[in-house]
TORGURO-283948 format. One record per atom (N, C-alpha, C): atom name; z, x, y. Coordinates in steps of 0.1 Angstrom, whole numbers, plus 5000, padded with zeros to 4 digits. Layout:
// TORGURO-283948
MARLO   atom      z      x      y
MARLO     CA      Z      X      Y
...
//
This chain:
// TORGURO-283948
MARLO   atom      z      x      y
MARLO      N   5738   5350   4460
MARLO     CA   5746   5362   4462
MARLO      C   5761   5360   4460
MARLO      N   5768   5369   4452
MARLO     CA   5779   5368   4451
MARLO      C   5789   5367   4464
MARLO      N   5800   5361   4465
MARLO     CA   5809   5360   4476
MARLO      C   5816   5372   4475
MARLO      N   5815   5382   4487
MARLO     CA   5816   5393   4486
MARLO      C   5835   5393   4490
MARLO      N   5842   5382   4497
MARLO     CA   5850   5386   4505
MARLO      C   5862   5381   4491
MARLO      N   5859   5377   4481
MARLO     CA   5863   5378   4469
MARLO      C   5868   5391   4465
MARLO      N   5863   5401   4469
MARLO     CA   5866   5412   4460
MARLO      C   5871   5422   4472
MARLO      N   5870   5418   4487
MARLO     CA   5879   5422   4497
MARLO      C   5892   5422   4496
MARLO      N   5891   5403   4490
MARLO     CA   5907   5404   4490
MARLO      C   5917   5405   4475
MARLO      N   5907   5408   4469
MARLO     CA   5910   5413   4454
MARLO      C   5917   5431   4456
MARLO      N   5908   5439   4464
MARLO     CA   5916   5451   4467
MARLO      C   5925   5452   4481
MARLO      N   5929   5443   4487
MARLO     CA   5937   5440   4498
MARLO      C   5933   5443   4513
MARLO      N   5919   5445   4517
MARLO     CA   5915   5448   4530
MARLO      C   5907   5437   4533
MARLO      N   5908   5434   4548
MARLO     CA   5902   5428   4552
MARLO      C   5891   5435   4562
MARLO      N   5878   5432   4559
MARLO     CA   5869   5444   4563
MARLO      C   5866   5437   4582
MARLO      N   5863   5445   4586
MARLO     CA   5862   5442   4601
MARLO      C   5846   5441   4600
MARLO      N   5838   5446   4593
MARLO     CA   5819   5448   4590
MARLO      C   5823   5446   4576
MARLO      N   5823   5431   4574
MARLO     CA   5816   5429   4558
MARLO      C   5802   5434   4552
MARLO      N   5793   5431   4564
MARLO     CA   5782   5439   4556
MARLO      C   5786   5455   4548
MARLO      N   5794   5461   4556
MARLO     CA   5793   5478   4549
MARLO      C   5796   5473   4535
MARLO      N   5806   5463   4532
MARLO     CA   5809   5463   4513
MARLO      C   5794   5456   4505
MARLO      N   5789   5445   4516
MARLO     CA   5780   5441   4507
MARLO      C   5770   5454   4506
MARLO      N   5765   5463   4516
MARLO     CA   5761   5472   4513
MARLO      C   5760   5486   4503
MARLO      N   5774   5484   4497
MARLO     CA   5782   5492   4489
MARLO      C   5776   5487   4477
MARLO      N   5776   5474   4474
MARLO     CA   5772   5467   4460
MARLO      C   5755   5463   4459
MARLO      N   5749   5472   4469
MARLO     CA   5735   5465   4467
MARLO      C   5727   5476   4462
MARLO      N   5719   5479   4451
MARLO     CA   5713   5490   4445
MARLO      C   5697   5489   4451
MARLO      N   5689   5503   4450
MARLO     CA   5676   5500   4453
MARLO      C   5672   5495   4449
MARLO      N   5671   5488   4440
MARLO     CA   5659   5481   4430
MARLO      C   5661   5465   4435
MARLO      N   5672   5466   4441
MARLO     CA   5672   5448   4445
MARLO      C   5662   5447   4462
MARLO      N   5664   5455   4467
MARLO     CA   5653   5455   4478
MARLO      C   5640   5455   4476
MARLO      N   5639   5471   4464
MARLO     CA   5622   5460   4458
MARLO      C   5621   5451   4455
MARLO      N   5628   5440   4452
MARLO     CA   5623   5429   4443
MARLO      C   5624   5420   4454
MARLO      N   5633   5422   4460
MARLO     CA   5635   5409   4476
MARLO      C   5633   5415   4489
MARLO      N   5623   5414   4490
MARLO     CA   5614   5421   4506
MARLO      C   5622   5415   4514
MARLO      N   5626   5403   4513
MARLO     CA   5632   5393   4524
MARLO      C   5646   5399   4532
MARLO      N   5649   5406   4523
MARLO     CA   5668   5409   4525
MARLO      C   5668   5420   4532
MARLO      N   5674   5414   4545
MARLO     CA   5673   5425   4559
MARLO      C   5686   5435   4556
MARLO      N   5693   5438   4545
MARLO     CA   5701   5449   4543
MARLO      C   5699   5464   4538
MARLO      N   5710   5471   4536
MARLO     CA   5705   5484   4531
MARLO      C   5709   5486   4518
MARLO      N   5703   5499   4512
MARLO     CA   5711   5501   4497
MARLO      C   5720   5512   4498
MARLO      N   5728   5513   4485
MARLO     CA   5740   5519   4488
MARLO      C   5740   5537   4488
MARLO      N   5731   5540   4492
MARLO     CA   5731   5555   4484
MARLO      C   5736   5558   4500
MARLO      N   5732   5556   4510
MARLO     CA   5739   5567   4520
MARLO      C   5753   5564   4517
MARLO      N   5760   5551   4515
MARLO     CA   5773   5549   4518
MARLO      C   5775   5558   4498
MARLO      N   5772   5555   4489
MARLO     CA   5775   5571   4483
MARLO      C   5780   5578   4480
MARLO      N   5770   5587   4493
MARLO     CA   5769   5600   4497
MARLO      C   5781   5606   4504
MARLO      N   5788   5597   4514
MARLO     CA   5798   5598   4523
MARLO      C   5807   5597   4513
MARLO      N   5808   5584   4501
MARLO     CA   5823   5584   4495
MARLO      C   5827   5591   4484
MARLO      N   5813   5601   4481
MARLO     CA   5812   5612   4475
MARLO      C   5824   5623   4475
MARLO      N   5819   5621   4495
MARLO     CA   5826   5633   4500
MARLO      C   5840   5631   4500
MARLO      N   5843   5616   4505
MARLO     CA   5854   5616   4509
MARLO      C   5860   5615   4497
MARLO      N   5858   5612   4488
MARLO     CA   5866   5615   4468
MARLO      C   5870   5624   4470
MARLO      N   5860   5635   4470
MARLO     CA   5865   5646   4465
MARLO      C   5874   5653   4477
MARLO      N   5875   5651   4486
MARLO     CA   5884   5658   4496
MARLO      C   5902   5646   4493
MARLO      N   5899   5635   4489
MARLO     CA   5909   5631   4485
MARLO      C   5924   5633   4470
MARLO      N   5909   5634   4458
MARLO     CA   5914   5640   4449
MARLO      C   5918   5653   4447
MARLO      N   5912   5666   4456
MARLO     CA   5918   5678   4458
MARLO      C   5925   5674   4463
MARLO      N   5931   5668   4473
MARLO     CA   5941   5670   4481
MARLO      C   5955   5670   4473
MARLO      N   5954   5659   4465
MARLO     CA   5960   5649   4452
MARLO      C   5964   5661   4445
MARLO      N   5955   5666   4430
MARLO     CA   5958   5677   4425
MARLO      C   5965   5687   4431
MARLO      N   5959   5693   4446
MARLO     CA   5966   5706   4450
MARLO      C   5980   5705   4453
MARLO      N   5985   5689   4458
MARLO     CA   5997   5688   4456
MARLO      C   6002   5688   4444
MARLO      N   5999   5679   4436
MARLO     CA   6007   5678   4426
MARLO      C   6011   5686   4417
MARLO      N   5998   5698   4415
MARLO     CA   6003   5708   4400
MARLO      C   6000   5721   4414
MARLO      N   6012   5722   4421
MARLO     CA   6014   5735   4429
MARLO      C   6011   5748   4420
MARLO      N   6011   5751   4409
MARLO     CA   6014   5765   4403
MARLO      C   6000   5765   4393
MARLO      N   5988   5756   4394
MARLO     CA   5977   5755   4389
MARLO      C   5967   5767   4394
MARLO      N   5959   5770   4384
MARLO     CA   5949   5777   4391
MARLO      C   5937   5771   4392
MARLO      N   5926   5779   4401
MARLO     CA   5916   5770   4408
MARLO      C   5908   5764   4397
MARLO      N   5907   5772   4385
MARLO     CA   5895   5767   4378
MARLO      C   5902   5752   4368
MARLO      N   5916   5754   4368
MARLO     CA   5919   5740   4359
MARLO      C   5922   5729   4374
MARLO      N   5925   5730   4381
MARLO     CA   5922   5723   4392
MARLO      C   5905   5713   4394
MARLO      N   5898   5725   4396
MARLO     CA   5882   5721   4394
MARLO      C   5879   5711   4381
MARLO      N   5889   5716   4369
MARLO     CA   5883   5708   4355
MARLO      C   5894   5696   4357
MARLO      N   5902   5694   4363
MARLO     CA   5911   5682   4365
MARLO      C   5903   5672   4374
MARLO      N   5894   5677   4385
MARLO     CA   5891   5669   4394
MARLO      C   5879   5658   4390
MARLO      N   5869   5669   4382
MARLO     CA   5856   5666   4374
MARLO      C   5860   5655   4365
MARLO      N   5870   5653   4356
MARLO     CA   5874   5647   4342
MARLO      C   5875   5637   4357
MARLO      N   5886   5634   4367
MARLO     CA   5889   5622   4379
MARLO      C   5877   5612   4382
MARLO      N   5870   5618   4385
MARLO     CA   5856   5616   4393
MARLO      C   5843   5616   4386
MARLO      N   5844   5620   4373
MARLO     CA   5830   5616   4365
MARLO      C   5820   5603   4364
MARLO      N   5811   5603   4358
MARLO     CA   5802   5587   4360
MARLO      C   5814   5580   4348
MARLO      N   5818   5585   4341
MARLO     CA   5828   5577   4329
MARLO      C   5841   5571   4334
MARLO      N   5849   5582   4343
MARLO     CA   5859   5578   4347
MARLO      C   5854   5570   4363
MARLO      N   5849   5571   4366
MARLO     CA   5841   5562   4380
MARLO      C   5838   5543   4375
MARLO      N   5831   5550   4366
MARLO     CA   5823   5534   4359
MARLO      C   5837   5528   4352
MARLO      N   5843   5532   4344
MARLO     CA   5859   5525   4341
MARLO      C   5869   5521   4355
MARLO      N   5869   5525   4363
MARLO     CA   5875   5517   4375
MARLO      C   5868   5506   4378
MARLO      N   5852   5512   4380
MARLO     CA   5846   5499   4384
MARLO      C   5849   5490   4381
MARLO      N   5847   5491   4365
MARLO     CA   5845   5479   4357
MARLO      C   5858   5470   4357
MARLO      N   5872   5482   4357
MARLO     CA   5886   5474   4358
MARLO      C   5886   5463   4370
MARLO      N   5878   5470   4381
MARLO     CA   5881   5462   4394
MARLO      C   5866   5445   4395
MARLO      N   5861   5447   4385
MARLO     CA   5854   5435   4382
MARLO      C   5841   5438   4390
MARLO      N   5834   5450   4393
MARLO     CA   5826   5453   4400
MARLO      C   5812   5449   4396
MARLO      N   5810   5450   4385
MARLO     CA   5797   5439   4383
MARLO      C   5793   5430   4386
MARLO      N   5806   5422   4386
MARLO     CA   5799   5407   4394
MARLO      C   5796   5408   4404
MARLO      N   5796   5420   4412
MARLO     CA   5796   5419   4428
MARLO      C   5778   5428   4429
MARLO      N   5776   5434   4422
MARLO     CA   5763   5443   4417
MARLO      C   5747   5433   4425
MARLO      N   5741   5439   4436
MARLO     CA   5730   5436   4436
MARLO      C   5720   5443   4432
MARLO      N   5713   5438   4422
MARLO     CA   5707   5448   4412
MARLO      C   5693   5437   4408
MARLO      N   5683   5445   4408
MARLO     CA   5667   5439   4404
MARLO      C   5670   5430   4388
MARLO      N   5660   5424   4387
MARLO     CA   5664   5414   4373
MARLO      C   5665   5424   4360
MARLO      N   5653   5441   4362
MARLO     CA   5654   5448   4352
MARLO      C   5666   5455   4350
MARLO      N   5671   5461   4365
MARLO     CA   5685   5468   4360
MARLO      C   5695   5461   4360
MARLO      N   5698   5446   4361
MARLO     CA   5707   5437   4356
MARLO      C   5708   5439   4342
MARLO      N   5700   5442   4333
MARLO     CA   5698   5443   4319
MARLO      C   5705   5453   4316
MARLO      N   5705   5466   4322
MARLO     CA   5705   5477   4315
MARLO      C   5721   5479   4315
MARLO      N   5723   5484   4301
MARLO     CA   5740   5484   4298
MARLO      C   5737   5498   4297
MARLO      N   5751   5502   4285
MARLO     CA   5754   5517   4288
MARLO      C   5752   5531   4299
MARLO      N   5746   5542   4294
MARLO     CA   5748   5549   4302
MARLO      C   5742   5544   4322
MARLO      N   5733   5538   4319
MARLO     CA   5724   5531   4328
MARLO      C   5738   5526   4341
MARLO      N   5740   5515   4327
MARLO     CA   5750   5508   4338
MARLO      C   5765   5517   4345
MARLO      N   5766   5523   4339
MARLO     CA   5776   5533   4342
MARLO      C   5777   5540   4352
MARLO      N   5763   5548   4356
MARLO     CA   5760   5550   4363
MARLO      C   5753   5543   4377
MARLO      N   5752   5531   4374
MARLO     CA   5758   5526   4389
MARLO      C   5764   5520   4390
MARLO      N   5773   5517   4385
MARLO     CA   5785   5514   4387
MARLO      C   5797   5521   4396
MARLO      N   5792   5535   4386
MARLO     CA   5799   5549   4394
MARLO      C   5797   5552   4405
MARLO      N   5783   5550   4411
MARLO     CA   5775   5555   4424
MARLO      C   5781   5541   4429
MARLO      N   5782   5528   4428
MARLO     CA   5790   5512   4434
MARLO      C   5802   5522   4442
MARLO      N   5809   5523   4427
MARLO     CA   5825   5524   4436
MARLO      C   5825   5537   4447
MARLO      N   5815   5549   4443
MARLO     CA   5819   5558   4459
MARLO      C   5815   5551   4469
MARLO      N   5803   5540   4466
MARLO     CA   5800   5535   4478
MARLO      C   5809   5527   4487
MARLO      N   5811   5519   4479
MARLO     CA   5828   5512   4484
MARLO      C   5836   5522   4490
MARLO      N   5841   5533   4484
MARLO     CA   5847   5543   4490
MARLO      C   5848   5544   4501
MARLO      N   5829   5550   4503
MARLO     CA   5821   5549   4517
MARLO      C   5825   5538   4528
MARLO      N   5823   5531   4525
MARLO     CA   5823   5514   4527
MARLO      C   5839   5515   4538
MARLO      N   5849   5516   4528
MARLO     CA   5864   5514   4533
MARLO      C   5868   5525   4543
MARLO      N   5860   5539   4543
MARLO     CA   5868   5550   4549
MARLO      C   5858   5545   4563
MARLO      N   5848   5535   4564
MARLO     CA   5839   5535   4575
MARLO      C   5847   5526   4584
MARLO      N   5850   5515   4578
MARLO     CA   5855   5502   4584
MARLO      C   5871   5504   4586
MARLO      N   5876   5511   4578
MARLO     CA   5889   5513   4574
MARLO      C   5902   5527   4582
MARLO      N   5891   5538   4578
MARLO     CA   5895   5551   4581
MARLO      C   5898   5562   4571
MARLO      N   5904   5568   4570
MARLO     CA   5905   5579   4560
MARLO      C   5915   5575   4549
MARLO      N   5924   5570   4554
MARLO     CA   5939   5562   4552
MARLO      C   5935   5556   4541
MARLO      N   5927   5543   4541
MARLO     CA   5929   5533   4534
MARLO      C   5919   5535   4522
MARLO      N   5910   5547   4525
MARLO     CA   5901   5551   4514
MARLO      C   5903   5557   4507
MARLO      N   5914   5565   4511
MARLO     CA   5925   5575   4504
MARLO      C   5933   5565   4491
MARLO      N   5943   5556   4499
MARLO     CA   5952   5549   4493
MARLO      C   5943   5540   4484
MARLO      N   5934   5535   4485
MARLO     CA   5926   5530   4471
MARLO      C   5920   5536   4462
MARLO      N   5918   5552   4463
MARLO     CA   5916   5560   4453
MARLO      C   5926   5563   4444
MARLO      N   5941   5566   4453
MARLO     CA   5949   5565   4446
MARLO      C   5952   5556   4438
MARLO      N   5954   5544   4441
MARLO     CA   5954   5529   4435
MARLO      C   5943   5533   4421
MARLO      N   5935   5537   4422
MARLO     CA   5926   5534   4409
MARLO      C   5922   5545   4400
MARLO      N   5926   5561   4407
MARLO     CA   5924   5566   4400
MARLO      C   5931   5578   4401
MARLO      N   5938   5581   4404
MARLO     CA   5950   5592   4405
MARLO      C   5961   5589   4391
MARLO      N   5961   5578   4386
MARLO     CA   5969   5572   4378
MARLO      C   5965   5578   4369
MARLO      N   5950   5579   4365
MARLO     CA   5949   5583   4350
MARLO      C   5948   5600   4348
MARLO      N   5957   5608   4359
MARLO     CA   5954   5621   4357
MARLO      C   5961   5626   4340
MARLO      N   5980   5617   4343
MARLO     CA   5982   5624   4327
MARLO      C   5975   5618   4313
MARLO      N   5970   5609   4312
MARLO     CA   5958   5610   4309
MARLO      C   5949   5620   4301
MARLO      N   5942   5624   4314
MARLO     CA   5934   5633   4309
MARLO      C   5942   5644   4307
MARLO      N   5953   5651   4313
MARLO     CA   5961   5659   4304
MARLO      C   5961   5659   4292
MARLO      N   5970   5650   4291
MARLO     CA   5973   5648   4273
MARLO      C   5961   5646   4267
MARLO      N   5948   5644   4274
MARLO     CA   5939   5643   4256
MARLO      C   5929   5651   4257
MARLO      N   5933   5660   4268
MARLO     CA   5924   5673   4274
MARLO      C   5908   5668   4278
MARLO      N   5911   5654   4282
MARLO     CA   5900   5655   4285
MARLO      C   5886   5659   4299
MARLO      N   5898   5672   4305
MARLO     CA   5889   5673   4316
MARLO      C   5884   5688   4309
MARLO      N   5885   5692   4297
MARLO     CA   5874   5699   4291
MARLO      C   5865   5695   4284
MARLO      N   5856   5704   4286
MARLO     CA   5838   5700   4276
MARLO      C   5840   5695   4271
MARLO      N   5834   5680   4267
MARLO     CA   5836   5667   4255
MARLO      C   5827   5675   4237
MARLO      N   5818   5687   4245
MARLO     CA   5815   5692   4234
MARLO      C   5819   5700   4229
MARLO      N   5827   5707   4235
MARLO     CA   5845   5719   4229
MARLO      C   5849   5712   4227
MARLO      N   5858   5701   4231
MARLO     CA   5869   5694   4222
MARLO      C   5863   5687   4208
MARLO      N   5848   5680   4209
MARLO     CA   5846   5674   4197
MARLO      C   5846   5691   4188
MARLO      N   5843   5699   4192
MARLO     CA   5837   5711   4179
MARLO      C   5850   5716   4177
MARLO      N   5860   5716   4187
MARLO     CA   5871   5719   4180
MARLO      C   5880   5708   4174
MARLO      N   5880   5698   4175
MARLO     CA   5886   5685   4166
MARLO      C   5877   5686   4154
MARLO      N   5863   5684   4152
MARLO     CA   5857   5688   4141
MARLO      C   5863   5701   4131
MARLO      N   5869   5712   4142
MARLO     CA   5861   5721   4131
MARLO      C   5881   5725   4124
MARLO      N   5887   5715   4134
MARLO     CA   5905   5716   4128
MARLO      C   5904   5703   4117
MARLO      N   5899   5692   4120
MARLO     CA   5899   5680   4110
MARLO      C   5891   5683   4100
MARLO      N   5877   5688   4098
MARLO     CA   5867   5689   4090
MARLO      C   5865   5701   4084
MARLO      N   5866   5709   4089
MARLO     CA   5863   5725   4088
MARLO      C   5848   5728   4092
MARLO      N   5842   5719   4101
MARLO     CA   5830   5715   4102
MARLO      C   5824   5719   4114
MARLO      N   5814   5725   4119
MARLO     CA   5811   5727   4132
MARLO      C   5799   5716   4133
MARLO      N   5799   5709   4143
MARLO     CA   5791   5696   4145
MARLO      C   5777   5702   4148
MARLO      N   5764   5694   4148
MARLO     CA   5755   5699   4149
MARLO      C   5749   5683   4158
MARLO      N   5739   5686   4170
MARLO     CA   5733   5679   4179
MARLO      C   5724   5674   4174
MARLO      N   5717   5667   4172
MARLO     CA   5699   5662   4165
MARLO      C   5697   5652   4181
MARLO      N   5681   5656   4185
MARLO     CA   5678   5649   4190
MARLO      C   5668   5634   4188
MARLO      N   5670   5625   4186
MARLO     CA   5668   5611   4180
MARLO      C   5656   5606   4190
MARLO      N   5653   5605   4195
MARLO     CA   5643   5603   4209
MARLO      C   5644   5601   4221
MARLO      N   5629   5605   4229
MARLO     CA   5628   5605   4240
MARLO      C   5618   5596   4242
MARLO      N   5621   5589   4252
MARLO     CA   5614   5577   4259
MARLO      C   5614   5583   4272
MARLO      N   5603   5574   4279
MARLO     CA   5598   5576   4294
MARLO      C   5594   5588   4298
MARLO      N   5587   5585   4309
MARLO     CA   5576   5595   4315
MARLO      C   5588   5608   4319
MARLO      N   5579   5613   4319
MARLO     CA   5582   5632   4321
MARLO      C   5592   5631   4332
MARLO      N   5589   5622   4344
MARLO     CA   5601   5628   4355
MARLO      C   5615   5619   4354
MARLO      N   5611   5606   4341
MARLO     CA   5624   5600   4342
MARLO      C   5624   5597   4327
MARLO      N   5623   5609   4317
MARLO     CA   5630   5606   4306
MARLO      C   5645   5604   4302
MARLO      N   5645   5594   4290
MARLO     CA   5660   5596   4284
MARLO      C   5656   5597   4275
MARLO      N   5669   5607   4266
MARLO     CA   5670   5616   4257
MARLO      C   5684   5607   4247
MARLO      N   5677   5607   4235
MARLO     CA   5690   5598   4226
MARLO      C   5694   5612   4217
MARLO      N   5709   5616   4218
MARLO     CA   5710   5626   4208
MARLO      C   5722   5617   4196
MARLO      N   5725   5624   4187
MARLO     CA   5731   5622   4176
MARLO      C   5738   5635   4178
MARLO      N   5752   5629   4172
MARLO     CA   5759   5641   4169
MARLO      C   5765   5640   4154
MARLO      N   5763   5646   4149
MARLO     CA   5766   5654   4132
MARLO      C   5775   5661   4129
MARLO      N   5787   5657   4121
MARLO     CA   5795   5665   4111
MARLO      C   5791   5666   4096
MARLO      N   5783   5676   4096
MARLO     CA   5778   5674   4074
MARLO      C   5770   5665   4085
MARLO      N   5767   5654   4068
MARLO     CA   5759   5643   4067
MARLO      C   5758   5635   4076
MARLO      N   5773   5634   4083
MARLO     CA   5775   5621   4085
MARLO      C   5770   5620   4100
MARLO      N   5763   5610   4106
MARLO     CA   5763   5607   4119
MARLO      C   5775   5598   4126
MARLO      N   5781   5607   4134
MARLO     CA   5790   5601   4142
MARLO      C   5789   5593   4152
MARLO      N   5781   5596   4160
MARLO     CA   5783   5592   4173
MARLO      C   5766   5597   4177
MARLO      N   5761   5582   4189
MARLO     CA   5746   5588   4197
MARLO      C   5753   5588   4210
MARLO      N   5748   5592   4218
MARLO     CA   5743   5594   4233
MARLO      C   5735   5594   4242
MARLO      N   5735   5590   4251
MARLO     CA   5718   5592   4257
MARLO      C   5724   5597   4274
MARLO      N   5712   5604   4277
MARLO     CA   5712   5611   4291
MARLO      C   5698   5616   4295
MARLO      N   5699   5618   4310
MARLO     CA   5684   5623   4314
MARLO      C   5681   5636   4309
MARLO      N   5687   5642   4306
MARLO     CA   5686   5658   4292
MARLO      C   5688   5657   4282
MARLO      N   5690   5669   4273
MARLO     CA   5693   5666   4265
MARLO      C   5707   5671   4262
MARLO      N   5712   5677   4274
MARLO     CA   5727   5685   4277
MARLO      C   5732   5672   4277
MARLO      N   5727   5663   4286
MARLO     CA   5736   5652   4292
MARLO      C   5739   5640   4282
MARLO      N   5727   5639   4273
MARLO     CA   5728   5632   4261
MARLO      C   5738   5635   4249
MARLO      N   5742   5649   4244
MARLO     CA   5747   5660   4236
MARLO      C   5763   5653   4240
MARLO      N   5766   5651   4257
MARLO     CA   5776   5660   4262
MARLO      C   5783   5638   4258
MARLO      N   5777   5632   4265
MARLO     CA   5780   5616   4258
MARLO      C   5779   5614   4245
MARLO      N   5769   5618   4234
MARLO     CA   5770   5617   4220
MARLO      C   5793   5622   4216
MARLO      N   5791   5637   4218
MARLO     CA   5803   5640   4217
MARLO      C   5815   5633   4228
MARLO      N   5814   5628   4238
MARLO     CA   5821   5621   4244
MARLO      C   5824   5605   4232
MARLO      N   5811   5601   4227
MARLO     CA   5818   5589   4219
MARLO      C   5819   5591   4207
MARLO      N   5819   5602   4201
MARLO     CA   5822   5603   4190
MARLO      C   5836   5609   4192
MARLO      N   5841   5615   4200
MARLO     CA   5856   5616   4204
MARLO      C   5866   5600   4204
MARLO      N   5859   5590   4209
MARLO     CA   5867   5580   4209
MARLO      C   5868   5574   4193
MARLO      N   5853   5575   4190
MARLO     CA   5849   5569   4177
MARLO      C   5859   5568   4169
MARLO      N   5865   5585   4168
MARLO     CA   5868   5594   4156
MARLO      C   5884   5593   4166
MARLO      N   5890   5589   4172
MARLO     CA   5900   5587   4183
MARLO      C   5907   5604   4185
MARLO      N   5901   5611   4182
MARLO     CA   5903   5626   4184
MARLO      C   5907   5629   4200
//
């Protein structure tokens, strides 16, 4: 098991209940596989740093852009807090190594891993506002992710990654993109959907997601970087 107080003092707290972090980094799949391990998995802790995100990053926004209205507020917070922008802190803060995860989802990269990655760090969230208080769960969100608000300003990206690709397509190309779905694997209640996104001929960019919205909406998310639009 990784040395968890590594990564304690990599974000500067010293936890008073180390278990809540190792908790934070332990996924379900690692309890299936080790009956033995008298711990828990991270979804309650989560669920809490869910909450407390988002009461922190409103808080964040409603100060900062006073003269905003609610709905670009709402699309500022979403672009903060998504599995993409979640799973990129993670990953900045070296959070994989710390990942208790079954031998199968140790494998799994992209969208997969992203996604817990993302669910990791609210749990940490969870983790620090428990042991810590509001304060310190606060001040490490800001630390990791308040930074990249102008950011998303400038490259608009707390709008639909599939409006900005169709409008970058359709100012660069004269081209309205078109979705193809490329395949679906796995049983009915846990498929993933690979889509392709298309300008003309050309394939730009795939995606994958448990829909095919969610696939569509990643296809054009990496064909935006692809294409650096």
């Amino acid at each position: 098991m990784p040395d968890i107080t590594i990564f304690a003092d990599q974000i500067g707290l010293s936890f008073k209940n180390l278990d809540l972090l190792v908790e934070a980094f332990t996924h379900r799949s690692y309890l299936n596989e080790h009956r033995e391990y008298a711990g828990a998995h991270n979804e309650r802790l989560e669920f809490l740093g869910d909450a407390v995100l988002e009461l922190a990053v409103t808080d964040f926004l409603f100060k900062k852009f006073p003269a905003a209205a609610e709905g670009d507020l709402t699309a500022y917070r979403a672009a903060l807090v998504n599995t993409v922008s979640l799973a990129e802190s993670a990953q900045a803060l070296g959070m994989s190594d710390y990942l208790l995860l079954s031998k199968g989802e140790a494998k799994d990269t992209g969208r997969a891993r992203e996604v817990i990655l993302a669910d990791a760090l609210e749990a940490v969230i969870g983790a620090i506002y428990l042991d810590q208080g509001y304060a310190a769960a606060e001040a490490f969100a800001a630390k990791h992710l308040y930074g990249k608000i102008d950011t998303v300003i400038a490259k608009r990206s707390y709008q639909d990654a599939k409006s900005r690709f169709q409008e970058r397509a359709q100012e660069k190309r004269g081209i309205t993109p078109v979705y193809e779905t490329l395949s679906e694997v796995g049983p009915d209640h846990a498929k993933v959907f690979t889509v392709g996104v298309f300008v003309g001929a050309d394939e730009i960019a795939r995606g994958e997601g448990q829909s095919k919205q969610e696939a569509e909406q990643s296809a054009a998310h990496a064909g935006l970087e692809k294409m650096q639009w």
